[in-house]
N, C-alpha and C positions, 0 to 999 in steps of 0.2 A: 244057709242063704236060700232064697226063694229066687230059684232061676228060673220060676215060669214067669216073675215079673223082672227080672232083669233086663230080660230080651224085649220087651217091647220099649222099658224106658231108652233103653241106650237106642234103639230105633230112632224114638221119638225127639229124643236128645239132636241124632245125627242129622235128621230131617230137617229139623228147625232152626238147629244152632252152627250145624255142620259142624259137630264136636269131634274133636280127635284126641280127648282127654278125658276123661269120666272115671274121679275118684268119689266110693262110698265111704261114707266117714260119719260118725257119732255115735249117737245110743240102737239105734238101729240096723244095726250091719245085717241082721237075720232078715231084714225086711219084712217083718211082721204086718199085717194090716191091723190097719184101724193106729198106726204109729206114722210118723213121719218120717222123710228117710234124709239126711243132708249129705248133700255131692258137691262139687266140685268138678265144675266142666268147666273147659279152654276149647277154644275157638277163633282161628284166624281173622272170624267176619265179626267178632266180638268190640264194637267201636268203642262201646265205654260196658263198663260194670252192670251188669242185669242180673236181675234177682226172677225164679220161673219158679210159685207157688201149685202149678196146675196137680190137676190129678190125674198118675196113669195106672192102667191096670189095678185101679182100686188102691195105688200108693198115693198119700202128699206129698210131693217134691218141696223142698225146700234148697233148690238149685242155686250156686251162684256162679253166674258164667261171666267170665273174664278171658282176656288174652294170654294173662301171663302167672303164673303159680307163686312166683318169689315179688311177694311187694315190700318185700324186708320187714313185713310186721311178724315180729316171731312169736306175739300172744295169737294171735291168727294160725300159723304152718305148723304148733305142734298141737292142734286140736285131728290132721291129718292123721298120726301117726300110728293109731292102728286101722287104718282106712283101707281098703280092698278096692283095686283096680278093676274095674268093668271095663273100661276101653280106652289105652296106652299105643297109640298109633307110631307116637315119636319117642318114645321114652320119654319123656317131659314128667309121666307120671309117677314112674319108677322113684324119678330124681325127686321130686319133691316129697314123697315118701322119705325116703332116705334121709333128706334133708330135717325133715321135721323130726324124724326118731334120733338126729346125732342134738337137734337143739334143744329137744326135750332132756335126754342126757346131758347136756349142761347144765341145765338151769339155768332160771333166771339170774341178768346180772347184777353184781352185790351193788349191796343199797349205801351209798354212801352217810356218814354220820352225821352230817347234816340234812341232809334230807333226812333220817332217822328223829332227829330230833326237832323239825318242822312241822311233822306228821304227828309224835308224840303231846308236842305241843297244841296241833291246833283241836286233835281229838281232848285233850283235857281239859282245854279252853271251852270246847262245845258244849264239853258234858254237863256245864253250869249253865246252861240255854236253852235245855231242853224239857223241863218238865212244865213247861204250861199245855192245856188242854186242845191250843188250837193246831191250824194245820201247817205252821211253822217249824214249832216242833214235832209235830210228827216227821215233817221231812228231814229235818235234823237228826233225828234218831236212825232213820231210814240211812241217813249219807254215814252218821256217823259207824254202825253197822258193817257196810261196804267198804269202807277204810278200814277199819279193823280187822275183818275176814282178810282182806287183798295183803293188808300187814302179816297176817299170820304166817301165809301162804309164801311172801316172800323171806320170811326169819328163817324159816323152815330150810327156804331153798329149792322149794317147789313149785311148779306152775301153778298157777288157780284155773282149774281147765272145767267152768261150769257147774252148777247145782250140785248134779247128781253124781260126778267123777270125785268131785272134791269133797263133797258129804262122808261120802263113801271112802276115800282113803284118811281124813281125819280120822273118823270112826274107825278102822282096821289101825293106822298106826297112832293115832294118839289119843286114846276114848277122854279123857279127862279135857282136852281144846274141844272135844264134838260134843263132851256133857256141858261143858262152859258157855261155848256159842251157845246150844241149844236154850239154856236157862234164858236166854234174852235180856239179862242182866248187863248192859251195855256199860257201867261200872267194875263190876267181877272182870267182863272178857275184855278191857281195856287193863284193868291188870296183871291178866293172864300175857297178854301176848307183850306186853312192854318190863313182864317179871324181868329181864336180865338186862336189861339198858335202864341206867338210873336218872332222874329227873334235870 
């Protein structure tokens, strides 16, 4: 970690937001430059939800400072979970740490079979919608894509935590879903992920 820029963010954090919470969290824990870095800052004076893109010490913050850590979204608190504390005044930080690595060990919760077959349905239904040239179906393909990945993701029993997390553990545990997606064969990887639930 780059603790010649830590010190000045959490400075600049306390100054302006009067933070007493400052979690580092995402693809940038090392704080590399020329990367962005995402936190999570809490704040007493915090009246509603604020988003602080600025730039310090040569880092882009991509801040979000709120009051309170637990909004009960848990696709939200397990993006926390290997997150590194910079400044934990109340414990608040500890706990939502903690919180997010016991949700992430759950998983997500099961998908009932109707929903299961709502979703199968409306992706098969699409897939006869989308091949004309204009910009309907492209966005058709686009949505239909995004359902199918989020489906994958929940068969599995996994979170879908982002691009580059969820690329990346496809790829390590199941190369044949990451060669499938990847083909962009929106036919193939609607097979793929619905092979064990029947029509």
């Amino acid at each position: 970690m780059n603790l010649n820029s830590q010190v000045p963010i959490v400075k600049y954090l306390q100054d302006k937001y009067a933070a007493h919470t400052i979690i580092l969290y995402g693809s940038n824990i090392a704080m590399e430059p020329g990367k962005d870095i995402d936190l999570l800052v809490l704040s007493d004076m915090a009246e509603a939800d604020l988003r602080d893109w600025n730039v310090v010490s040569g880092l882009e913050l991509d801040a979000f400072i709120s009051k309170d850590w637990n909004t009960g979204d848990d696709k939200g608190i397990i993006r926390l979970r290997n997150g590194v504390l910079l400044l934990d005044q109340h414990g608040y930080g500890q706990k939502a740490l903690d919180h997010s690595r016991e949700v992430f060990q759950q998983g997500p919760a099961p998908q009932s079979a109707r929903e299961l077959e709502f979703i199968r349905n409306w992706v098969f239904k699409t897939l006869k919608r989308v091949d004309g040239g204009d910009l309907k179906s492209a966005i058709r393909r686009h949505e239909i894509f995004s359902v199918l990945l989020q489906q994958y993701f929940q068969a599995k029993g996994w979170w879908y935590e982002g691009a580059t997390a969820s690329s990346q553990r496809m790829q390590t545990e199941d190369d044949q879903a990451y060669q499938t997606f990847l083909s962009g064969d929106l036919s193939q990887i609607a097979a793929y992920v619905f092979r064990d639930s029947s029509p």
